[in-house]
C-alpha positions as CSV (number, residue, x, y, z in Angstrom):
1,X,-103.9,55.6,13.3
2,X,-105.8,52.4,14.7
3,X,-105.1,52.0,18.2
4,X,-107.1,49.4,18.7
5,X,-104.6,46.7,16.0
6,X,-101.6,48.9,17.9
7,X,-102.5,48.4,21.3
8,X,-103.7,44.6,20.8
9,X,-100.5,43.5,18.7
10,X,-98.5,45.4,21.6
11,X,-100.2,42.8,24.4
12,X,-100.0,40.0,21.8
13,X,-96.3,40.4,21.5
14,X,-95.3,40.9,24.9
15,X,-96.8,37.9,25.4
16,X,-95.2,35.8,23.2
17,X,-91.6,37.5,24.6
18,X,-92.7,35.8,28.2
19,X,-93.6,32.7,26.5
20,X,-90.6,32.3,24.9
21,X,-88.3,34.1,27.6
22,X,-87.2,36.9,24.9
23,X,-87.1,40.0,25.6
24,X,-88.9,42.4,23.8
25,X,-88.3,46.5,23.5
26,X,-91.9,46.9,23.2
27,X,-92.1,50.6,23.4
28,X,-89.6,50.5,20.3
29,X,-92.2,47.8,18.4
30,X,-95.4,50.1,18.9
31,X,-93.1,53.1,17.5
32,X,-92.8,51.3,14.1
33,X,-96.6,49.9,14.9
34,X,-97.6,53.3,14.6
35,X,-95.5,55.1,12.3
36,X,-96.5,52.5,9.7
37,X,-100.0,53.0,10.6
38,X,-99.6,56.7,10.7
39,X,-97.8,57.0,7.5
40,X,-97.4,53.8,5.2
41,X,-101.0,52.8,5.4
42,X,-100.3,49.5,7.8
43,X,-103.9,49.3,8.8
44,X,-102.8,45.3,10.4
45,X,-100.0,43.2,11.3
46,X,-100.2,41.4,8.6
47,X,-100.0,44.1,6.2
48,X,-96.2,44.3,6.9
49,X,-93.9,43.4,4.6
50,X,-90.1,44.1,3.1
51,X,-90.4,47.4,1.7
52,X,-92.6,48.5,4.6
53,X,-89.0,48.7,6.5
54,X,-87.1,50.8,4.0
55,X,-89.6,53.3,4.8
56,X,-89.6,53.5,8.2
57,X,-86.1,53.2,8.9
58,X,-84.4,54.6,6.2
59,X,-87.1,57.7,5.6
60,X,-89.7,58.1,8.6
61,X,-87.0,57.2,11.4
62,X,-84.8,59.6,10.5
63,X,-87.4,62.3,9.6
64,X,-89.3,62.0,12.7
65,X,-87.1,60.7,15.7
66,X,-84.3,62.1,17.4
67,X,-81.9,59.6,17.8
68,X,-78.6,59.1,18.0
69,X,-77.0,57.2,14.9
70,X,-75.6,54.7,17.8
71,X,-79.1,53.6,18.6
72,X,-79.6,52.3,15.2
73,X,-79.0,48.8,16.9
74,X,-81.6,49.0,18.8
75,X,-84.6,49.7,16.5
76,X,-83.2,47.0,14.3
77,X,-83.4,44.4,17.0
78,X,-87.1,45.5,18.0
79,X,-87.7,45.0,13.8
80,X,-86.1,41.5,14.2
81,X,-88.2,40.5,17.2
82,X,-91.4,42.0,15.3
83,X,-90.5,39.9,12.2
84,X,-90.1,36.8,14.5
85,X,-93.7,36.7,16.3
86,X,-95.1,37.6,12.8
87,X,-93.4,34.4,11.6
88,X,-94.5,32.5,14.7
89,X,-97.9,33.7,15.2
90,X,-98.6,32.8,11.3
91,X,-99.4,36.4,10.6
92,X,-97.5,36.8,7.5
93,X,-96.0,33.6,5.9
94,X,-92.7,32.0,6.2
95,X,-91.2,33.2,2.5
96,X,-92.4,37.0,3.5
97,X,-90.5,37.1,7.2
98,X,-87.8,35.6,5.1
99,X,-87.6,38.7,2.6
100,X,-88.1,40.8,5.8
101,X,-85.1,39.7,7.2
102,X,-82.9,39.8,4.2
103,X,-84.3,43.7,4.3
104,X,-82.8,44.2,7.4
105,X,-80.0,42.7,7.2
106,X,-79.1,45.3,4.4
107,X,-81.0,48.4,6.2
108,X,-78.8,48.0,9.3
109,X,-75.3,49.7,8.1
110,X,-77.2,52.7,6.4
111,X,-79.4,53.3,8.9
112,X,-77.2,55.1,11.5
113,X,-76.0,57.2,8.5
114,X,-79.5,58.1,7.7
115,X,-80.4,59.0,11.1
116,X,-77.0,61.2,11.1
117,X,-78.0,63.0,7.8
118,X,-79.6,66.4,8.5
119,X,-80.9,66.3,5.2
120,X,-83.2,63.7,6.2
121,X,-84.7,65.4,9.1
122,X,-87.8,66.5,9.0
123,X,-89.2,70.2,10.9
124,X,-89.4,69.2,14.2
125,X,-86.2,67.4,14.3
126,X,-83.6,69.3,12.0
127,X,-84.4,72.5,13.5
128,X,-84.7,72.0,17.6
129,X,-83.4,68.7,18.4
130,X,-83.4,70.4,21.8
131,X,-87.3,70.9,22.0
132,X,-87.0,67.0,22.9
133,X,-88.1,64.0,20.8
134,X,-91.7,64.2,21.7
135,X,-92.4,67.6,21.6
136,X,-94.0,67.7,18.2
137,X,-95.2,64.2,18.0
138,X,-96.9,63.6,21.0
139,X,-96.9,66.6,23.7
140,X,-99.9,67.6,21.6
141,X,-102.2,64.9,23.3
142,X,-101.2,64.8,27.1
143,X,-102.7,67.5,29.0
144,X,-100.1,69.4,31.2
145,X,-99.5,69.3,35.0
146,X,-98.1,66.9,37.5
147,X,-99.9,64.2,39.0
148,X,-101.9,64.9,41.9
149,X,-101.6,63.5,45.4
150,X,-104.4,60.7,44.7
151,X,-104.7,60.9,48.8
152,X,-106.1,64.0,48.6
153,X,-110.1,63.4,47.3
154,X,-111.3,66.3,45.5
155,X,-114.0,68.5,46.8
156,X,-117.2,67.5,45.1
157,X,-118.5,70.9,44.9
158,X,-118.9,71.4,40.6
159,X,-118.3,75.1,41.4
160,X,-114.9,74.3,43.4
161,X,-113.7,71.6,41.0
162,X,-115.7,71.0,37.7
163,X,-115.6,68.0,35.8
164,X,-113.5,68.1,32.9
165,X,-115.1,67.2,29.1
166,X,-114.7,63.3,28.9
167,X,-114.5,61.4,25.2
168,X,-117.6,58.7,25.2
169,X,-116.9,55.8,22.8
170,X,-120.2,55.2,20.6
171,X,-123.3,53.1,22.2
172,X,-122.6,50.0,19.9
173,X,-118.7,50.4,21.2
174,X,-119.8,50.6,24.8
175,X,-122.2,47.5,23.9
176,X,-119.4,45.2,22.5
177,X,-117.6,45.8,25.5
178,X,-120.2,45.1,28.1
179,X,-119.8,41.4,26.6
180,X,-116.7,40.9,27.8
181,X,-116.7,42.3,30.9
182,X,-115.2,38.8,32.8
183,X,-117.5,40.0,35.9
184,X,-120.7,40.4,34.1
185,X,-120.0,36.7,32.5
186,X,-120.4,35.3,36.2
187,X,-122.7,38.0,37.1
188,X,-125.0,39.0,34.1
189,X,-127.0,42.6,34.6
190,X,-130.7,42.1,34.4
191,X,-132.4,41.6,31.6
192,X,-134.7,45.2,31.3
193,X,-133.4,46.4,27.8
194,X,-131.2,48.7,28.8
195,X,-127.9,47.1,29.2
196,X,-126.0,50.4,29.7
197,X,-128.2,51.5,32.5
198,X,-128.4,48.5,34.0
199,X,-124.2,49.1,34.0
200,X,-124.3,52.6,35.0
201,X,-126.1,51.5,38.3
202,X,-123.6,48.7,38.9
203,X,-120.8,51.4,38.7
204,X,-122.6,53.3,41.4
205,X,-123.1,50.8,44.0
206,X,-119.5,49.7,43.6
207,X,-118.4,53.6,44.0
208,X,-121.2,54.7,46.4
209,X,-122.2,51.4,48.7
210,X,-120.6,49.6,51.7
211,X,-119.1,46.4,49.6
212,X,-117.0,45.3,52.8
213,X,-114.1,44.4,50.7
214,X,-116.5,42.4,48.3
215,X,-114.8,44.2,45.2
216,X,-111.1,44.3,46.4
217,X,-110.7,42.1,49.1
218,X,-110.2,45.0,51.4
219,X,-113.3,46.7,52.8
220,X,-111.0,50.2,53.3
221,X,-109.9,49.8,49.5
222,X,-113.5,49.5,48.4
223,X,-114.6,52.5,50.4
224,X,-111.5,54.8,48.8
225,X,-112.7,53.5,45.5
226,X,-115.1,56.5,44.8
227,X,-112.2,59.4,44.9
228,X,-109.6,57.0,43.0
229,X,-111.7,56.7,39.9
230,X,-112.8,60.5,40.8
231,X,-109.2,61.1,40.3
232,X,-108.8,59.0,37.6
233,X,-111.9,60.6,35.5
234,X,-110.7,64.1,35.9
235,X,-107.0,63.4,34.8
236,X,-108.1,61.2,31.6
237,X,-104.7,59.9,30.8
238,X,-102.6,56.6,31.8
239,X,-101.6,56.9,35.3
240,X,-98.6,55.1,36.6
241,X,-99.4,52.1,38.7
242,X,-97.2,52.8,41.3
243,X,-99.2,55.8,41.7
244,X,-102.1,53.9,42.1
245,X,-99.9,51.7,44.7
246,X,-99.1,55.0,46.4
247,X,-103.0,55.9,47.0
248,X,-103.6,52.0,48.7
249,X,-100.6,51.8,50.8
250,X,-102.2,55.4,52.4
251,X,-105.8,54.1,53.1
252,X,-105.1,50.2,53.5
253,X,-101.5,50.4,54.8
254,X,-99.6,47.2,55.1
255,X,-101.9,44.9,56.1
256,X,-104.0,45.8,52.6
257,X,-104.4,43.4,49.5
258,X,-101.3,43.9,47.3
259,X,-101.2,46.4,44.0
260,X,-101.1,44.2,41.8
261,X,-104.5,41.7,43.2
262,X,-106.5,45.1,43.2
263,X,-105.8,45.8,39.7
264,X,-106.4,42.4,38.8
265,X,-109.9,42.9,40.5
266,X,-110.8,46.2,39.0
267,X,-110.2,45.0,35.4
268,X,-112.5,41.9,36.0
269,X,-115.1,44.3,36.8
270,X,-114.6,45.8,33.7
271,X,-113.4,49.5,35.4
272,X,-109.4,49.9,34.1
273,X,-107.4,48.2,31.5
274,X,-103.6,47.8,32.5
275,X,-101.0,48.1,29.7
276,X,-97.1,47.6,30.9
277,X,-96.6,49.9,34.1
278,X,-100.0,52.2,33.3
279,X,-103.5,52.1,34.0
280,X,-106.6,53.7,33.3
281,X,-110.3,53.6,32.5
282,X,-112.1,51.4,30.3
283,X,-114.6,53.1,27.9
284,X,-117.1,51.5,30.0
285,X,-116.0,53.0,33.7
286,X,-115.9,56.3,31.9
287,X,-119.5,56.4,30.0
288,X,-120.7,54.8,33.6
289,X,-119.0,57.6,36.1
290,X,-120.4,60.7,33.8
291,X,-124.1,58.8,33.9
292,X,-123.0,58.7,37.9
293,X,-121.9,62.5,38.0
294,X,-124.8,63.7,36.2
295,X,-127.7,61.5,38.0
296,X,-126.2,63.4,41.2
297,X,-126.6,66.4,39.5
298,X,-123.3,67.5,38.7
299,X,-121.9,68.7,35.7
300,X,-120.5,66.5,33.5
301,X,-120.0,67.7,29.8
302,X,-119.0,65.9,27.1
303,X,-116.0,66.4,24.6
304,X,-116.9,67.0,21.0
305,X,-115.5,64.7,18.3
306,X,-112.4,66.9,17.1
307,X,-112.8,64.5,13.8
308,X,-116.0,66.5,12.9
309,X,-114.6,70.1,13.7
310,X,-113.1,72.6,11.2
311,X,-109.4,73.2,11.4
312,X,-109.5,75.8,13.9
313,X,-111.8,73.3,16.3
314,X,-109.5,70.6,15.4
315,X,-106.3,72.8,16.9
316,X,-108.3,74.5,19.8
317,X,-109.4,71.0,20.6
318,X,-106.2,69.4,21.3
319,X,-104.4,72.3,22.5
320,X,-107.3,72.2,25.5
321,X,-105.5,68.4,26.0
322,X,-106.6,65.5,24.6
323,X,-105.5,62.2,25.6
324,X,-102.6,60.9,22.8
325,X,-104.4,58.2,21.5
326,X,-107.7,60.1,21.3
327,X,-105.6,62.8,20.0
328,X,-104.1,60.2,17.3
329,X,-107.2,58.9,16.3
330,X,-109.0,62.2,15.9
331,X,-106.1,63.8,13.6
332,X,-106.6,60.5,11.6
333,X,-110.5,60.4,11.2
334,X,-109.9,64.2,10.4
335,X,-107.6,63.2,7.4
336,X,-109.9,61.3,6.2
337,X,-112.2,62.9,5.7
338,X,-110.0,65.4,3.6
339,X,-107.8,65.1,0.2
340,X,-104.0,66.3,1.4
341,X,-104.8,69.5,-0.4
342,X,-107.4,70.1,1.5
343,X,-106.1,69.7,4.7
344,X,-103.1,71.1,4.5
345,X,-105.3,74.6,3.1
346,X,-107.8,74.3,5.8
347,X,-104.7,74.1,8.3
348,X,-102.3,76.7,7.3
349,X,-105.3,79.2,7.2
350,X,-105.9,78.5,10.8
351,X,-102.4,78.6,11.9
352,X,-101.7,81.9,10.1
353,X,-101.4,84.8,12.7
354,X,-102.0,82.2,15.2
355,X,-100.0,81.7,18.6
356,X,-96.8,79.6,18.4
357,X,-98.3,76.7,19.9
358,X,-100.9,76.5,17.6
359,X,-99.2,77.1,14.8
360,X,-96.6,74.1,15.6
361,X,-99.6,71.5,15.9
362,X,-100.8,72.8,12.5
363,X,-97.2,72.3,11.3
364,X,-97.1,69.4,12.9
365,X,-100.4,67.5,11.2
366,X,-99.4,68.8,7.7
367,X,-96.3,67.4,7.9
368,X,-97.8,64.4,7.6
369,X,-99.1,64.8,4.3
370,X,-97.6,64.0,1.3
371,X,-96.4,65.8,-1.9
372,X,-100.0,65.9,-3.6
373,X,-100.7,69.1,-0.9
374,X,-97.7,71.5,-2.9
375,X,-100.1,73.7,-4.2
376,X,-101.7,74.9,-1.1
377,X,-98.9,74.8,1.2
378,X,-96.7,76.9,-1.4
379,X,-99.7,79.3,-1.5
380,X,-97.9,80.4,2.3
381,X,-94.9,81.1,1.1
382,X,-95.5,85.1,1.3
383,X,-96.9,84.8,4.5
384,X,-94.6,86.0,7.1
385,X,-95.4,83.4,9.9
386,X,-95.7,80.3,7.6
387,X,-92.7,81.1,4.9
388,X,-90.5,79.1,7.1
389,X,-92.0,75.8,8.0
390,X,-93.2,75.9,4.2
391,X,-89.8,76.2,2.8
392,X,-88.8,73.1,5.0
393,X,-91.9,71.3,4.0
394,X,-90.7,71.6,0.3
395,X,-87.0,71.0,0.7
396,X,-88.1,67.5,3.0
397,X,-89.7,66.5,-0.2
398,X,-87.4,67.1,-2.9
399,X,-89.5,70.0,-4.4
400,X,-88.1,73.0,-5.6
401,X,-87.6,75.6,-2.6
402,X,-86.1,78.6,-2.2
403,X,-83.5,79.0,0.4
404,X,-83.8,80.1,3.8
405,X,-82.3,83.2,4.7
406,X,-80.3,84.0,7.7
407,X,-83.6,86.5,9.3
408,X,-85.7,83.2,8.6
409,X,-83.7,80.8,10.0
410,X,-83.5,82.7,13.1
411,X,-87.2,83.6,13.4
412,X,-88.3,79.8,12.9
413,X,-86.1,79.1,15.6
414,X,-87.6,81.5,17.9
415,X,-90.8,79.9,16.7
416,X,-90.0,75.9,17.3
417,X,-88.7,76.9,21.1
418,X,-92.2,78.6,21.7
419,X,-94.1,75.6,21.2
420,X,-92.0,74.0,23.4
421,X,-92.7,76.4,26.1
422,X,-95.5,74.9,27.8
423,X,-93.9,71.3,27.8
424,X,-90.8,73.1,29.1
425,X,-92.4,74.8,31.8
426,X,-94.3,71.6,33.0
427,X,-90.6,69.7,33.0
428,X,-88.2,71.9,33.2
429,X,-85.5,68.9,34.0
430,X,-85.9,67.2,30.7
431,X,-85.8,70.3,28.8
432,X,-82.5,71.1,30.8
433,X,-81.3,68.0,29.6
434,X,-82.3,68.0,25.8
435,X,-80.5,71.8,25.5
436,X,-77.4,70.0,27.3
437,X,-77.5,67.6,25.0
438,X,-78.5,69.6,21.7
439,X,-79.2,72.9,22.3
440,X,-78.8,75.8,19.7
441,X,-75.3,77.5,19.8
442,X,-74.0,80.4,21.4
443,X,-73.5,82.9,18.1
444,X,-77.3,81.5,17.4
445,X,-78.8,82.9,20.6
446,X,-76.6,85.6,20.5
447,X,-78.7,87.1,17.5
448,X,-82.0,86.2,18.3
449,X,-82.8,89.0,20.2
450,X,-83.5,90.6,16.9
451,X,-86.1,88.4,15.9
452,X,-89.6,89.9,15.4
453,X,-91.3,87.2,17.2
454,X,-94.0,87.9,19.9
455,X,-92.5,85.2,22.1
456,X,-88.8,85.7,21.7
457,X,-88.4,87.6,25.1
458,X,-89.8,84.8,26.8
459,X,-88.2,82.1,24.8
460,X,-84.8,84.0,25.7
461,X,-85.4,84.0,29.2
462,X,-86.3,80.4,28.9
463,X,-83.2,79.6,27.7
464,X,-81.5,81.2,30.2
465,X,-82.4,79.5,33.0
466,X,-82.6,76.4,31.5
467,X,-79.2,75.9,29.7
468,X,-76.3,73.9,31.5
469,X,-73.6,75.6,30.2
470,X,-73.0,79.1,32.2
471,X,-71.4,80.8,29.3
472,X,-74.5,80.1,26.7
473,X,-77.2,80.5,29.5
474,X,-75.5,84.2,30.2
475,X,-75.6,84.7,26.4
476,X,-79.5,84.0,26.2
477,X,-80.0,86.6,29.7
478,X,-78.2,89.6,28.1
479,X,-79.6,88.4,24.6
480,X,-83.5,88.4,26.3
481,X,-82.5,92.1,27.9
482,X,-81.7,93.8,24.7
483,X,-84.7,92.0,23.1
484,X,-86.9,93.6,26.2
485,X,-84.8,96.8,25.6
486,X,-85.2,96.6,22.0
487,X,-89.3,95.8,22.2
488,X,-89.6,99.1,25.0
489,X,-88.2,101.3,21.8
């Protein structure tokens, strides 16, 4: 997927809703943004057009999101007010938005039925709705843990806390940007050649010298900056900006410049990008800390490209946490790079005898891939592990399949709930909430302790203490004690 076309049509469109005092679900836009990137070859917004909805929301919607047929309503509004700004903004002409329209207007009673039909679901979704909507899709990218107290500065000691692996965007990238940096347009770096240096050592006397408020407006704020981009580096993923507004109110207090005029400050300096209620580091801030860390002698490695790795880098990669849209883009450049065949073979070897969580992202990636990679991923059939999620991968596609038995159905189960361990334990609340709302039955997890699955003590037990309903979550306890008695034997 292109972030870049996502991200910018997502800023362009929001916009135009305040311009025209519409609202606009944009989280619900950049979900058909990128599933149309992702799977109908939507490379721009004006590469849109009728039949481009039929897929998405009568084939990849139902396949890939858990939703309830109710909110049908709502992703056909947000593919209403996508088809208006593409009329308005000239992106696609008149006569197309037209057809587009019409489309809709005929996809919007069959679409709760399609999102209702389990026939139409793809892995992820038909088996554990309960694993939560994002488990497969994007929990893959976002490292785990909470976010920590930004009032509490690391201790700079590499041995105490070491730098995490950062993602550098290419020299000519990093270049581009430097020309639009609104600071450097009133305040140019010198002219020595070396454009990125030059930046670097701006970077550093903004983090490291006494600006007296010169960057902020708040001489306090300026001197905090150091350990909230600190922070920021070593989490590498959007941050909340009220998290942000947490960090000032403790150093600056009341009397300090308001949230919203620091962040305004610190993207004209080129440092963070803001995007709805998020922020985080420019491409720029980032290649200029790590040149910061390192000239001080710390360590500061750098994250391979998981778009040149082998399948098994390309797994271990993003189960160490990568960013989602880094994440996104690597699985795309690593595509590309291969015919479905290919990929899919490459995968499934890598996944086989692998841990459950590695397994699901492999799952996960191949599922994106079309028909043309039946060969290869019937090849798994007779492997224990795989024979599940490769009988679902045929069936989704109207290939011939054979059946899944009753042992099967219960193993793949076990399977699906042990990738969603990790996410689970990290927020146990939601998980509560997704097995409330769709969580296996009784008589299921009543038989699972028989499953020969590494992991199906612990998912067991997971379920146990994480299932509303007393009567089921007793059920999983004394199922995860005769699976414990059973694996003692």
């Amino acid at each position: 997927m292109s972030i870049e076309w996502v991200n910018q049509a997502i800023d362009d469109l929001r916009a135009w809703g305040r311009a025209r005092e519409v609202e606009v679900d944009a989280d619900e836009v950049r979900l058909l943004c990128d599933y149309a990137s992702d799977y109908l070859n939507v490379n721009e917004l004006g590469d849109f057009a009728p039949e481009t909805f039929d897929e998405l929301l009568l084939s990849i919607y139902p396949r890939k999101v858990i939703a309830p047929p109710e909110s049908a309503p709502e992703t056909i509004a947000a593919a209403r007010s996508l088809v208006d700004y593409l009329s308005e903004a000239g992106v696609v002409p008149e006569e197309r938005a037209a057809r587009m329209r019409e489309r809709l207007n005929d996809i919007e009673p069959r679409m709760p039925e399609a999102l209702a039909d389990p026939a139409n679901f793809g892995m992820a979704k038909s088996l554990f709705s309960s694993i939560g909507p994002e488990s497969l899709e994007q929990s893959i990218a976002i490292p785990s843990g909470e976010l920590p107290d930004l009032g509490e500065a690391p201790c700079d000691c590499p041995g105490c806390a070491p730098l995490p692996a950062a993602r550098l965007a290419p020299p000519e990238e990093l270049l581009a940007a430097l020309r639009t940096v609104p600071m450097l347009k009133e305040r140019p770096l010198p002219s020595t050649g070396e454009p990125l240096r030059e930046w670097a050592e701006t970077v550093g006397r903004i983090l490291d010298r006494d600006t007296r408020g010169a960057i902020t407006g708040s001489a306090e704020v300026d001197e905090g900056l150091y350990d909230l981009f600190d922070m920021l580096y070593r989490l590498q993923v959007r941050v909340p900006v009220t998290v942000i507004g947490d960090y000032l109110d403790e150093i600056a207090g009341d009397g300090g410049p308001g949230l919203a005029a620091v962040l305004d400050r610190l993207a004209w300096c080129g440092l963070v990008t803001i995007d709805g209620d998020d922020t985080e580091l420019t491409p720029l801030a980032v290649w200029a800390l790590r040149e910061h860390y390192l000239s001080l002698g710390l360590d500061a490695p750098q994250a391979p490209d998981l778009a040149e790795a082998d399948a098994r880098g390309l797994i271990e990669g993003l189960l160490e946490g990568v960013p989602a849209e880094l994440a996104e883009d690597d699985i795309s450049r690593w595509l590309t790079g291969r015919t479905a065949g290919e990929a899919a073979g490459e995968l499934l070897a890598a996944a086989s005898g692998a841990p459950a969580v590695a397994r699901g992202i492999a799952i996960t990636i191949v599922d994106r891939l079309g028909a043309e990679a039946e060969p290869q991923v019937r090849d798994y059939l007779d492997d224990q592990e795989l024979r599940p999620h490769a009988i679902h991968w045929l069936a989704a596609r109207g290939l011939p399949a054979p059946q899944l038995t009753q042992e099967e159905l219960l193993w793949v189960s076990v399977d699906m709930l042990a990738l969603a361990m990790p996410a689970a334990e990290e927020d146990p609340e939601i998980f509560a909430e997704n097995m409330a709302a769709s969580g296996p039955p009784a008589h299921l997890i009543e038989e699972m302790w028989r499953v020969d699955h590494p992991d199906v003590v612990e998912v067991l037990e997971l379920l146990g203490r994480s299932i509303p309903d007393t009567t089921v979550a007793k059920a999983a306890r004394k199922a995860a004690f005769k699976a414990r008695s059973r694996a003692i034997r």
